[in-house]
C-alpha positions in Angstrom: -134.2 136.2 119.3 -132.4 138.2 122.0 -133.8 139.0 124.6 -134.2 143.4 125.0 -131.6 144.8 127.7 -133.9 146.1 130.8 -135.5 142.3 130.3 -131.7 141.0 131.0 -131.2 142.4 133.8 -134.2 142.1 135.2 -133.7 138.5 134.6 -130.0 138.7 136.2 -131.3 140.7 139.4 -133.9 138.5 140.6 -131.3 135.1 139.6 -128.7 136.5 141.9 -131.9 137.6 144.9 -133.0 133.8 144.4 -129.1 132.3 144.9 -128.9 135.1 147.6 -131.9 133.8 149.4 -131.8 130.3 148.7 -127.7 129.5 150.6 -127.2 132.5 153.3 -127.2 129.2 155.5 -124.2 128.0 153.6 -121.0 130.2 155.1 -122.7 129.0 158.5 -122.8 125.1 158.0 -119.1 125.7 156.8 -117.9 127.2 159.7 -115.6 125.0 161.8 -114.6 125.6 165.4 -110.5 125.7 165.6 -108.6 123.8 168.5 -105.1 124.1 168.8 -103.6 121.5 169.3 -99.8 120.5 170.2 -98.6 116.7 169.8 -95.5 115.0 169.6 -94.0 112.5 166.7 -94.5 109.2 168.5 -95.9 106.2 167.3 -98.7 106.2 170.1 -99.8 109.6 169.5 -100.6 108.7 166.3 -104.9 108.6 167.3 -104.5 112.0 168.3 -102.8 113.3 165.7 -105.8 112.0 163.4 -108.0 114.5 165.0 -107.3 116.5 162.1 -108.8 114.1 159.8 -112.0 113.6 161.4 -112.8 117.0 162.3 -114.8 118.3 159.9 -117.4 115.8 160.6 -117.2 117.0 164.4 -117.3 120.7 162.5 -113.9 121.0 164.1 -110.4 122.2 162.4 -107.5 120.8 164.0 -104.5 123.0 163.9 -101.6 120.7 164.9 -98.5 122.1 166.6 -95.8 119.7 166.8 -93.2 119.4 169.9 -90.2 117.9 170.9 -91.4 116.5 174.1 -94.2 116.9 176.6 -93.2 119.7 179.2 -92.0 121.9 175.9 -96.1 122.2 175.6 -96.9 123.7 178.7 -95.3 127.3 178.4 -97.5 127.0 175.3 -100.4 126.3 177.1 -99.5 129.3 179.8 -99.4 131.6 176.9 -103.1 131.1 175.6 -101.2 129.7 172.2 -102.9 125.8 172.7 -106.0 124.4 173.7 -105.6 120.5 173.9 -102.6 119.0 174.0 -101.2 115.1 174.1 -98.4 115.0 177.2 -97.0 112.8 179.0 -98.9 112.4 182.4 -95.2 113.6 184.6 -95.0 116.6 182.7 -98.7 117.1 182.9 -98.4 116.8 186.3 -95.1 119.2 186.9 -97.0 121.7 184.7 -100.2 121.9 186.7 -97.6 122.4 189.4 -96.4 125.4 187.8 -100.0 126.9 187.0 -100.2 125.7 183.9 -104.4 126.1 183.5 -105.0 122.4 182.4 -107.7 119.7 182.9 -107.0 116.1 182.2 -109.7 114.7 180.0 -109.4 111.1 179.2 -105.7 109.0 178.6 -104.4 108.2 174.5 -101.5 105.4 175.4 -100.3 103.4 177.7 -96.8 101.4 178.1 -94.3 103.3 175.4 -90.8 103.2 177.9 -88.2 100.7 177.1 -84.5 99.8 178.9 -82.4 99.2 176.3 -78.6 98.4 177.0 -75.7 98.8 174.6 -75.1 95.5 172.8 -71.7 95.0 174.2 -72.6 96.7 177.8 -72.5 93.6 179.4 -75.6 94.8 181.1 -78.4 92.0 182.0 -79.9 93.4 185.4 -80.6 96.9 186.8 -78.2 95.8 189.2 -75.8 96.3 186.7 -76.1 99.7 186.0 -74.2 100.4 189.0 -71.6 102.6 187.7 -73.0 103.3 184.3 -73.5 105.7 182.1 -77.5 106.4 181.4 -79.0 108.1 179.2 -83.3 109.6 179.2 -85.1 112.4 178.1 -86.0 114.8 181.1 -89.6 115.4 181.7 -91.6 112.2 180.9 -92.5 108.2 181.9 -88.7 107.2 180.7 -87.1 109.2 183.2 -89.8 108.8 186.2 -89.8 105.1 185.3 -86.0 104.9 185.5 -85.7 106.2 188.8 -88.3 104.2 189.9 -86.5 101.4 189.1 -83.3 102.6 190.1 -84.7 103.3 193.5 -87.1 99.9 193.5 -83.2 98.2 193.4 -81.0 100.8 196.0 -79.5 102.5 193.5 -78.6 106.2 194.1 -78.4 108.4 190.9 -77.5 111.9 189.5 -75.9 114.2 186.3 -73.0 115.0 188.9 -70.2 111.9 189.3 -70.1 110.3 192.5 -73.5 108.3 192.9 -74.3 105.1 191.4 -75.4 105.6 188.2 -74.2 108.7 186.0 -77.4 110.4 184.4 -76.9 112.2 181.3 -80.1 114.3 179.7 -80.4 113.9 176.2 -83.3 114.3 173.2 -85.2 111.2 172.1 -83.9 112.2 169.3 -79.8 111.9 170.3 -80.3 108.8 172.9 -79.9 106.0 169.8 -76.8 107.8 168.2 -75.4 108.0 171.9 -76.0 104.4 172.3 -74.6 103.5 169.1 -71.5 105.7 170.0 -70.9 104.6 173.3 -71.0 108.0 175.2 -73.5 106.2 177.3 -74.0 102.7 178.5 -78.1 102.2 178.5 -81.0 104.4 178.4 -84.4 104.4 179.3 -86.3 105.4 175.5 -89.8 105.9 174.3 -91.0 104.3 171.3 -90.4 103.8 168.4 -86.8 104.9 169.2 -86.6 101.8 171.6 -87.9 99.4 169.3 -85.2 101.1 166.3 -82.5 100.7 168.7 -82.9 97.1 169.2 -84.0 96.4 165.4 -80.8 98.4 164.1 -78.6 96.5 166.5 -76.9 98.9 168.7 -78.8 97.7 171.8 -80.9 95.1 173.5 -84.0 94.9 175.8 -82.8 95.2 179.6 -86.9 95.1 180.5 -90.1 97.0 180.4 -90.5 99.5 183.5 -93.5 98.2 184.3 -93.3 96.9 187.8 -93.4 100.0 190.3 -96.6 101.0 192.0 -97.9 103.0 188.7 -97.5 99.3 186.3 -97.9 100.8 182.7 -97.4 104.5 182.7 -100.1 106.2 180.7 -100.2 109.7 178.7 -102.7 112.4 179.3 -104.8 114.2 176.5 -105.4 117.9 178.2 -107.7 120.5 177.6 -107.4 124.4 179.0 -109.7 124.9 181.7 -111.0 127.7 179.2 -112.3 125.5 176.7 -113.7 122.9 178.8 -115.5 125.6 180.9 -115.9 128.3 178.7 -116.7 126.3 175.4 -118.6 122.9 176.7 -120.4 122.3 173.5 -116.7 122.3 171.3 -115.4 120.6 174.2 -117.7 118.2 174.0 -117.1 117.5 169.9 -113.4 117.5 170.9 -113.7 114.5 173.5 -116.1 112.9 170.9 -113.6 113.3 168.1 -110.9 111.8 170.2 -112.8 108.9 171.2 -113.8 108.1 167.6 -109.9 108.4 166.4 -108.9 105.9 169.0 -111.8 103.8 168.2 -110.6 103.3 164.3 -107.0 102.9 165.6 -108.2 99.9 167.6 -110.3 98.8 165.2 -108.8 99.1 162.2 -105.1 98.4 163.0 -104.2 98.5 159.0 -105.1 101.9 158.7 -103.6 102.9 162.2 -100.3 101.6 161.1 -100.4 103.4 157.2 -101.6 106.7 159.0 -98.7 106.4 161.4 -95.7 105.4 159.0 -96.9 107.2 155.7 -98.1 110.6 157.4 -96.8 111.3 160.7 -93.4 109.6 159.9 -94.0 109.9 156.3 -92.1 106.8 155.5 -89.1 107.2 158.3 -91.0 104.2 160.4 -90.8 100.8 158.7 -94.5 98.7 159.5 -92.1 96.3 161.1 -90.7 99.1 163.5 -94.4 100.4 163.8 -95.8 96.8 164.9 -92.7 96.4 167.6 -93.5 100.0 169.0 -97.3 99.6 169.1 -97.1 96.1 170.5 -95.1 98.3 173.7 -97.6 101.6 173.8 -101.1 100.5 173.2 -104.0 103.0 172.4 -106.0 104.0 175.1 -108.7 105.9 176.1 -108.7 105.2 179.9 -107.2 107.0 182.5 -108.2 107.3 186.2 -107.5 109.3 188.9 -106.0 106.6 191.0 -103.5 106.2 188.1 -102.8 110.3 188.4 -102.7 110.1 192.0 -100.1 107.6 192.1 -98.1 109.2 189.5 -97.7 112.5 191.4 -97.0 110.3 194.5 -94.0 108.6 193.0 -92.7 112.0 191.4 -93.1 113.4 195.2 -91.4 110.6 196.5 -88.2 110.3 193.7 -88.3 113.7 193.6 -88.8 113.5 189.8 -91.1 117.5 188.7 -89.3 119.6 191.9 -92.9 120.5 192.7 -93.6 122.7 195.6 -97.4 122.2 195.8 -97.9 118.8 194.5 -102.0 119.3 192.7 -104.6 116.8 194.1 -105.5 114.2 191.0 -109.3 114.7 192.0 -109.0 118.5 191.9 -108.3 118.3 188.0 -108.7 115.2 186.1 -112.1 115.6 184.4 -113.5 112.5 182.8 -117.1 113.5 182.0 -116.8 114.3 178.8 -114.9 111.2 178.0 -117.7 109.2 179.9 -120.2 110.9 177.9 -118.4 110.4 174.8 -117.8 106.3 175.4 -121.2 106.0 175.7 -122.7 107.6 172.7 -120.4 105.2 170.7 -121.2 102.2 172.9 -117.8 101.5 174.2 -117.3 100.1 177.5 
């Protein structure tokens, strides 16, 4: 028996007042909180890229912005286009310089520089790159690290001919294939490139920069002094999120690695290459101010950044939120 017309919709108005009234909480509780974030392909920045996966639980949507190397961010960051950003600490540094309206909230790696010599250089020692040609990437630990090292041994250095050793600026992405091609001699390379390098056979391990005053260099995770002061409670989920991410990484090393090699390399990172690189640029989430102090100390005293007004560490490393975060999640 149908049922008569002005009964139907009756029927059909007070069904869509009862869906009406029963979810207007619904486009709320789906509402996520965007963070722009820029990042750069490296094994070790692998936890931070997985922001994006656990966001959603932190009602957070990661937008990730992907750059070639660390001081590429910062012009980024000057132009209100990112709001947390994974850099390495010397370009952190040189961009806080610069004005670049940044706080350091908590560290994501540590380690991640290797010397690698050309297989035939003949090089064993730093001492031997006396007259040689070597190769970095300008604006992170490889090249501060380098001329620590350079300096640690007397070495005197420059792009120009005439000193010591013959720097030549290159992408992380060009150093292997001028290895491999002999335009340069050695190079001081991040990883996973180092750890390709010597896998592929076109160079070998001269060392690990590790022994200057600042040991294992360590990258920063940064925040925009607008966020953190202007939106503490998503700051607060950020930091939360980050420190979950690095948690699984460290926990769960399997997953780590297939996240890694299968989505931020999508397959261009063999597990073998991954487990050399990691094994060189451990997950982190420490960092102190000591650690920053030193750093800007070396870069003032290489001259590494060209910085006119070198910032105070204390004055903007901000580790409260990372304190809190550690805490809630029982991590020491």
């Amino acid at each position: 028996m149908r049922m008569p017309s002005k009964l139907r919709l009756l029927a059909a108005a007070l069904l869509g007042a009862f869906t009406w009234a029963a979810a207007p909480s619904l486009p709320a509780q789906a509402k996520r909180d965007v963070v722009r974030l820029g990042n750069l392909k490296f094994a070790h920045y692998g936890a931070v890229s997985y922001l994006k996966e656990l966001g959603p639980k932190h009602g957070l949507e990661f937008k990730e912005q992907m750059f070639a190397k660390g001081v590429d961010i910062v012009p980024a960051i000057m132009a209100g286009e990112i709001d947390l950003a994974a850099s390495a600490l010397e370009a952190a540094i040189s961009g806080r310089a610069g004005g670049s309206p940044v706080y350091i909230i908590a560290g994501f790696a540590r380690g991640g520089v290797r010397l690698v010599a050309g297989k035939d250089s003949g090089i064993k020692t730093i001492a031997d790159l006396k007259g040689k040609r070597v190769g970095v990437t300008r604006g992170g630990p490889q090249e501060l690290c380098l001329f620590a090292e350079l300096t640690k041994f007397g070495l005197s250095y420059s792009e120009q001919p005439g000193k010591d050793v013959r720097i030549f600026y290159l992408p992380y992405a060009d150093l292997n294939q001028a290895l491999m091609g002999k335009q340069i001699d050695a190079m001081s390379q991040s990883e996973p490139q180092s750890t390709q390098a010597i896998a592929s056979g076109i160079g070998v391990e001269l060392m690990k920069p590790y022994d200057t005053e600042i040991g294992e260099p360590i990258r920063a995770l940064v925040m925009t002094e607008k966020m953190y002061r202007e939106q503490p409670e998503v700051a607060r989920r950020v930091a939360a999120c980050f420190v979950e991410a690095t948690k699984l990484f460290l926990d769960q090393p399997a997953l780590a690695q297939k996240y890694v090699c299968e989505s931020l390399f999508k397959g261009q990172l063999t597990p073998a290459d991954y487990q050399a690189a990691v094994e060189n640029a451990k997950f982190t989430y420490d960092i102190t101010v000591e650690h920053v102090q030193a750093t800007t100390d070396l870069m003032v005293r290489i001259g590494a950044g060209k910085m006119a007004t070198p910032p105070r560490a204390a004055d903007w490393v901000k580790l409260d939120l990372l304190q809190r975060a550690k805490q809630e999640l029982g991590i020491k």
